[in-house]
Structures are given as C-alpha cells and as structure tokens.
Backbone as CSV, one residue per row, in Angstrom:
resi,resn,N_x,N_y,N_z,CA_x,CA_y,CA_z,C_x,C_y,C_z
1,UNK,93.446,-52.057,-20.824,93.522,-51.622,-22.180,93.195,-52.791,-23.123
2,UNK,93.836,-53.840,-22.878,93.881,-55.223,-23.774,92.063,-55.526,-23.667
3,UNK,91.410,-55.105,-22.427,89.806,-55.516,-22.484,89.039,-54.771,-23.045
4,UNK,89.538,-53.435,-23.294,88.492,-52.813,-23.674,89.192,-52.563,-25.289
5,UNK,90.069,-52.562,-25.965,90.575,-53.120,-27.352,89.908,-54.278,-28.099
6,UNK,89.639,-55.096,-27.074,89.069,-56.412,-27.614,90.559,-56.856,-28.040
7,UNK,91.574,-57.369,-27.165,92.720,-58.176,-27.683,92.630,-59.228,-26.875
8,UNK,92.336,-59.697,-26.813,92.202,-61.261,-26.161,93.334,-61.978,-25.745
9,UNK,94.415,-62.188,-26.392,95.801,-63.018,-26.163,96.474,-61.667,-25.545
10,UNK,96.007,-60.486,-25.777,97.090,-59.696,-24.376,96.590,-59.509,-23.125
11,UNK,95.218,-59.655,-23.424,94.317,-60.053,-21.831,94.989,-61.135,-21.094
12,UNK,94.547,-62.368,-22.033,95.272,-63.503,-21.300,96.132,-63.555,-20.545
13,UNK,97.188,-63.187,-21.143,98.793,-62.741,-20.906,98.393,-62.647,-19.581
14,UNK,97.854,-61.233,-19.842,97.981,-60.013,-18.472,97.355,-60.432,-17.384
15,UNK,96.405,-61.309,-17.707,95.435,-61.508,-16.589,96.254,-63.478,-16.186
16,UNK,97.155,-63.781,-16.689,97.915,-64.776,-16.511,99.184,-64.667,-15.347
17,UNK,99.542,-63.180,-15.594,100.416,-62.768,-14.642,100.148,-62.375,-13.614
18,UNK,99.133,-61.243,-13.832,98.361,-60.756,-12.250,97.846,-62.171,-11.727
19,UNK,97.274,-63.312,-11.762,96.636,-64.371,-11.259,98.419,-64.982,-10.866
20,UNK,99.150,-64.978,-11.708,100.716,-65.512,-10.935,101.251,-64.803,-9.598
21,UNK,100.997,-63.362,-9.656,101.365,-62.474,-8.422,100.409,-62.617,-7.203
22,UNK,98.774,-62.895,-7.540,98.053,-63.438,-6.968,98.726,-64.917,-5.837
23,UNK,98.725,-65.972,-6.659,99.200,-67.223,-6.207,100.460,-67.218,-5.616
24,UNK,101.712,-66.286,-6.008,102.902,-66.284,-5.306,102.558,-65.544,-3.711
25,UNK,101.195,-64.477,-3.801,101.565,-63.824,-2.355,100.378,-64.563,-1.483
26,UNK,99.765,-65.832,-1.790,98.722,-65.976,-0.887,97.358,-66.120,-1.252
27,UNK,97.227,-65.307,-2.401,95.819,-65.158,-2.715,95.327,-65.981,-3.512
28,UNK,95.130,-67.067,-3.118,95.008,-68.606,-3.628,93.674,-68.409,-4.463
29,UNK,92.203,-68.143,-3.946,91.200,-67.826,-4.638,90.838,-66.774,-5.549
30,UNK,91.960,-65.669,-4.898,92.161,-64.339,-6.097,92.582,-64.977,-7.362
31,UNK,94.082,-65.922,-6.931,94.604,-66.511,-8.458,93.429,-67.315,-9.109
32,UNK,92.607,-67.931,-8.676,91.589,-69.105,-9.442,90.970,-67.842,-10.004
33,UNK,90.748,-66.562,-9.471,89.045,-66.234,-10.397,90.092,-65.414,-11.513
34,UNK,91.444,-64.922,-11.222,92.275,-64.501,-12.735,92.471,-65.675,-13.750
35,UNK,92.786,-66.730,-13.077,93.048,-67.848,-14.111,92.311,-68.050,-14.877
36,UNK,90.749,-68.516,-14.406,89.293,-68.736,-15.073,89.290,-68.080,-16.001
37,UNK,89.818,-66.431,-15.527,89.177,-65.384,-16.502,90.361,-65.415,-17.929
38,UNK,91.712,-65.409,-17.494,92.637,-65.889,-18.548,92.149,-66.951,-19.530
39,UNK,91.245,-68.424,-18.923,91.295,-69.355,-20.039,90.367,-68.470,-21.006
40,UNK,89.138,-67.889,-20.324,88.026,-67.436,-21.360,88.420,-66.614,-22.228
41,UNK,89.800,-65.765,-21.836,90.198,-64.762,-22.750,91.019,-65.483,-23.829
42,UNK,91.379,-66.061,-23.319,92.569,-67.397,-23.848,91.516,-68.379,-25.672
43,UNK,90.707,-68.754,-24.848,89.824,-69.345,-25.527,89.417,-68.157,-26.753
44,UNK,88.880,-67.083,-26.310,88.304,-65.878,-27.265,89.565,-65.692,-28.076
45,UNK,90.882,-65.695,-27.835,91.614,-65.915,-28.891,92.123,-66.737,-29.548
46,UNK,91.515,-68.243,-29.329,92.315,-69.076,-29.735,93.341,-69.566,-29.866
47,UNK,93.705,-69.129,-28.563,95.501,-69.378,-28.146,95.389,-70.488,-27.253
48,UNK,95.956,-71.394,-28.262,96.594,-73.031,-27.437,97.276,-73.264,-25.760
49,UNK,98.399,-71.775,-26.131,99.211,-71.810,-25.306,98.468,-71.206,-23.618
50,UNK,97.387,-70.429,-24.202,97.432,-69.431,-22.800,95.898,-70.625,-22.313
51,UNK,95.382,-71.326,-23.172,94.550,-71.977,-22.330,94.650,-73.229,-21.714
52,UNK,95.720,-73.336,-22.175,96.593,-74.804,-21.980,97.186,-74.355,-20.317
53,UNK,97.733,-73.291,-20.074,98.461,-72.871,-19.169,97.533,-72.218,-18.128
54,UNK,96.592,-71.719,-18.643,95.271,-71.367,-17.744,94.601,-72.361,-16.972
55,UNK,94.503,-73.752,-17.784,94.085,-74.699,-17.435,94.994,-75.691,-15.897
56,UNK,96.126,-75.814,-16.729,96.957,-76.080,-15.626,96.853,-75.055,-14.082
57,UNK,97.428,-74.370,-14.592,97.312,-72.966,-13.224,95.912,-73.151,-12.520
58,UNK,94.336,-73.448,-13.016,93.426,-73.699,-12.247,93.521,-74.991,-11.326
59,UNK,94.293,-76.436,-12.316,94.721,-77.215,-11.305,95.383,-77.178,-10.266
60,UNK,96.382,-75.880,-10.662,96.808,-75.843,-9.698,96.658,-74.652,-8.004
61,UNK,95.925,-74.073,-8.733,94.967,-73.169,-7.506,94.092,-74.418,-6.735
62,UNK,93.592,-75.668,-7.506,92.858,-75.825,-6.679,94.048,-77.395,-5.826
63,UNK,94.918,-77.548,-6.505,95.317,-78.168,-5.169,96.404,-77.743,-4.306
64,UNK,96.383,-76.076,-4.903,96.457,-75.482,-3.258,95.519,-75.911,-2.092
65,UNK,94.512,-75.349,-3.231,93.174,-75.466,-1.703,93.363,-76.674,-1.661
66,UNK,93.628,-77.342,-1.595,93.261,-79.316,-1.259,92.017,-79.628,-1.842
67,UNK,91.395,-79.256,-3.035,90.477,-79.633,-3.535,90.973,-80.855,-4.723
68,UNK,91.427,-81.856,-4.448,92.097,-82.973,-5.151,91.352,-83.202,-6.684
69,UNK,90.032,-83.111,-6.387,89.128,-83.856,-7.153,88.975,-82.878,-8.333
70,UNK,88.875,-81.568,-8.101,88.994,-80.778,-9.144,90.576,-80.285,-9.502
71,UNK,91.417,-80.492,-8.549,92.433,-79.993,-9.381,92.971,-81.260,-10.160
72,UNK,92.855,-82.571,-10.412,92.905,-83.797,-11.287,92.181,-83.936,-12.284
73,UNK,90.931,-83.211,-12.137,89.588,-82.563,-13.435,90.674,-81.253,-14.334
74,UNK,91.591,-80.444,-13.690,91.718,-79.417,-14.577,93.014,-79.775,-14.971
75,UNK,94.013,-80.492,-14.592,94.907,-81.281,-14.824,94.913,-81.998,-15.972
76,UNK,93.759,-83.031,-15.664,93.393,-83.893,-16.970,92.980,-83.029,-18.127
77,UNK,92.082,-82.050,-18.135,91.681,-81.237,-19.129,93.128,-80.909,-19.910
78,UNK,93.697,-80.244,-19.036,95.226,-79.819,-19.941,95.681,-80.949,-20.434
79,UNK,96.124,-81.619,-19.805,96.446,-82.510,-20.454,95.952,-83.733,-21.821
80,UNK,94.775,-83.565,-21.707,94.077,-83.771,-22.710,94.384,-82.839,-24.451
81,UNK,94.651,-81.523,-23.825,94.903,-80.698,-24.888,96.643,-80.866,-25.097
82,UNK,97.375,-81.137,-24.302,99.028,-81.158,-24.376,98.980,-82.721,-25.565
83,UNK,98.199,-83.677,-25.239,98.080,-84.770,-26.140,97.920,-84.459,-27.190
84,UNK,97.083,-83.926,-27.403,96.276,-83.649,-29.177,97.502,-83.051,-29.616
85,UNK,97.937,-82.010,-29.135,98.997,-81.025,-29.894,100.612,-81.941,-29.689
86,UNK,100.846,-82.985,-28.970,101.580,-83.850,-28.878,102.830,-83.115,-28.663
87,UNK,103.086,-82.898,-27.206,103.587,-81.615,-26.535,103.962,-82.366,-25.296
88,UNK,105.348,-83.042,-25.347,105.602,-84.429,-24.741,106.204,-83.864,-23.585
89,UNK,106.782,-82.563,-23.211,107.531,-82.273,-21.782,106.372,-82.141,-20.959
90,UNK,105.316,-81.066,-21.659,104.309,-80.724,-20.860,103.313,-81.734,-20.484
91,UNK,103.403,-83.063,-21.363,102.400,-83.925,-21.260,102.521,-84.718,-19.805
92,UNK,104.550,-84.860,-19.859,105.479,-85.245,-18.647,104.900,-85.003,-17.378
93,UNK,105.001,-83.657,-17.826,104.681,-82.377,-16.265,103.128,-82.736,-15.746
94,UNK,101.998,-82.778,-16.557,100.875,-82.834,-16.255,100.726,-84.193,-16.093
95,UNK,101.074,-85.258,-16.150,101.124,-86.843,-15.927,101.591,-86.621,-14.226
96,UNK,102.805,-86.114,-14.409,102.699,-86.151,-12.697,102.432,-85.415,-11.571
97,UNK,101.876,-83.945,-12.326,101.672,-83.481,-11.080,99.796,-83.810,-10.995
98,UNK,99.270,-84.842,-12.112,97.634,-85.685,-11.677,98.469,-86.804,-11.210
99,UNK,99.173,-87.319,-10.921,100.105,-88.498,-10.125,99.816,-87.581,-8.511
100,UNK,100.375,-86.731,-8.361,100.692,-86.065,-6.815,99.051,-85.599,-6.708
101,UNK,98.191,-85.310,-7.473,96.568,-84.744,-6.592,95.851,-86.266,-6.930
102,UNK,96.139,-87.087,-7.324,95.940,-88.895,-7.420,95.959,-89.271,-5.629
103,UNK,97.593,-89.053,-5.812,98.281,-89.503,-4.456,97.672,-88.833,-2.675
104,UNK,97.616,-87.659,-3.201,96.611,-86.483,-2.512,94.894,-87.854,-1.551
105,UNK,94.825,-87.327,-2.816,93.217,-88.248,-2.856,93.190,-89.471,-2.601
106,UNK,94.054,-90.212,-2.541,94.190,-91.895,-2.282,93.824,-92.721,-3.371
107,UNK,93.834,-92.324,-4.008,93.544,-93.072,-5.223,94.895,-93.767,-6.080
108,UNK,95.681,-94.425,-5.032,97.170,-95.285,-5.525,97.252,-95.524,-7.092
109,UNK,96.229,-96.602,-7.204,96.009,-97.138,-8.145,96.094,-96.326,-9.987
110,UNK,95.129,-95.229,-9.400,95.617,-94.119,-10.571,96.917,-93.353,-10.545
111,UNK,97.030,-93.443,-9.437,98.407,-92.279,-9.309,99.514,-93.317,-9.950
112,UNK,99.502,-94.480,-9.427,100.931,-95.182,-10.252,100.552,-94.828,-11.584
113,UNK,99.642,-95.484,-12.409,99.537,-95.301,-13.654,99.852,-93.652,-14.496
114,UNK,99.357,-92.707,-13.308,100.013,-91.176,-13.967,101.391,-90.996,-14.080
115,UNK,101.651,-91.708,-12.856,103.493,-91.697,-12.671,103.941,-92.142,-14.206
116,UNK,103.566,-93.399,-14.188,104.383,-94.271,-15.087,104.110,-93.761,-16.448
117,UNK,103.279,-93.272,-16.731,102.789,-92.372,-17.981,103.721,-91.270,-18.293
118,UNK,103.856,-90.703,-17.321,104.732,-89.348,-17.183,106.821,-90.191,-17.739
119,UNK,106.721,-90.922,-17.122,107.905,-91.597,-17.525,108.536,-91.573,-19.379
120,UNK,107.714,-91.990,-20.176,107.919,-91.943,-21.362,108.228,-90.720,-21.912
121,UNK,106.896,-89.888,-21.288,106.886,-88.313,-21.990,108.241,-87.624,-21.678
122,UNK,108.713,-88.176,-20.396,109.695,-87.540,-20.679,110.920,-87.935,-21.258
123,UNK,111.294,-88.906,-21.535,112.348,-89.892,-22.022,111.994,-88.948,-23.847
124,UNK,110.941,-88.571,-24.316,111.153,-88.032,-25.334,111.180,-86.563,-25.737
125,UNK,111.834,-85.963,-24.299,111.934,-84.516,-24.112,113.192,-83.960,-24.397
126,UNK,113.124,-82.767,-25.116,114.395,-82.090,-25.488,115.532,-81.656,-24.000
127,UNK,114.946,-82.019,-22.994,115.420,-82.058,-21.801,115.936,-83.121,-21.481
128,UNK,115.394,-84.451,-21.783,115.955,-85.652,-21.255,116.998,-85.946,-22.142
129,UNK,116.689,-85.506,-23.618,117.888,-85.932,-23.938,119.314,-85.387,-24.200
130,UNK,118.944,-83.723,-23.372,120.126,-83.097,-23.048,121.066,-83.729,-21.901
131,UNK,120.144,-84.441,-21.093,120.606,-84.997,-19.998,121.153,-86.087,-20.323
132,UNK,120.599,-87.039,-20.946,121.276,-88.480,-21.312,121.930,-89.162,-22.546
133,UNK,122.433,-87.496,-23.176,123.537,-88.100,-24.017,122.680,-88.254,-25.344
134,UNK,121.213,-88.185,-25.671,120.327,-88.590,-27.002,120.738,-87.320,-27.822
C-alpha cells in the first residue's frame, strides 16, 4: 500500500521490518536486498532516521556474510551521517561494531583506533551517564 501511495517513510518502515524478519530467520541475502530497498525509500523521503538505520543494517547483512570490506564501507557511511547530525550513542555503536569488521579483516591498526573512538561517544551518552552517576 505504502508503494503504490507513494509514502516513502512507511515503505521504509515496512520494508525495514520485513528485511529484520528476513535477517532474524536466516535469510541473510533476502535481508540485504530489503535493506537496500529501505535506504532508497528512506532516501525518497528524506528520513535521516530510516537511512541511517538502513545503512547500518546493510553493514550488517554483510558481515554476516563475512564480507568485512563492505560491511566497514556501510558502517562508515552511517556513521559518517550519525557525525554530521552529532548523534553520539549511535556514533558509539557504529565506532565499534567498524572496530569488530576492522578486527574481522586484520586490519589491528584501524580497529584499535575505531575502538578508542567509540570510547568518548559513549562517555557522552544519555546511557553512560545513567550509569555513572553524570
């Protein structure tokens, strides 16, 4: 309904969840071609949130597959956009899980530096400082 309306952010949505039910039962490449299709819908509406999260979710379809190299390409992309909008838990989250497809890939050297990146972002999270008393 949302595709043939032309609603774009309820596509997203929808096609965000079916690609989640996808990835929870197995269907690792089913979830990548819903995700893809979520950012484009995502994008056609100009929603921050669903392409931000589209983006991630492709990183992370692909290091299901063990494809390191692209899921640290779609990783970084999000994260690139979690920066601009200065979106410090998520910036956290995406610092280390390109730390773990870094680590994946052997590439130490970057992976410490994602780690340690990820460190700050979260020290200024409404989470950390539920935890430590801020």
């Amino acid at each position: 309904m949302a595709e043939r309306h032309g609603l774009h952010r309820e596509r997203a949505a929808a096609l965000l969840n079916l690609a989640d039910l996808d990835a929870r039962t197995g269907r690792t490449k089913d979830a990548l071609l819903r995700y893809r299709l979520a950012l484009e819908a995502g994008r056609a509406a100009n929603d921050p949130y669903a392409t931000g999260r589209a983006m991630e979710s492709v990183g992370g379809s692909y290091q299901e597959l063990g494809d390191w190299q692209r899921a640290g390409d779609w990783y970084g992309r999000a994260l690139a956009q979690r920066l601009a909008r200065d979106e410090r838990a998520d910036q956290a989250r995406l610092y280390a899980r390109l730390g773990a497809v870094q680590t994946y890939a052997g590439r130490y050297g970057e992976a410490l530096r994602s780690w340690r990146a990820a460190a700050p972002a979260t020290a200024g999270s409404p989470i950390s400082r539920a935890t430590h008393g801020r």
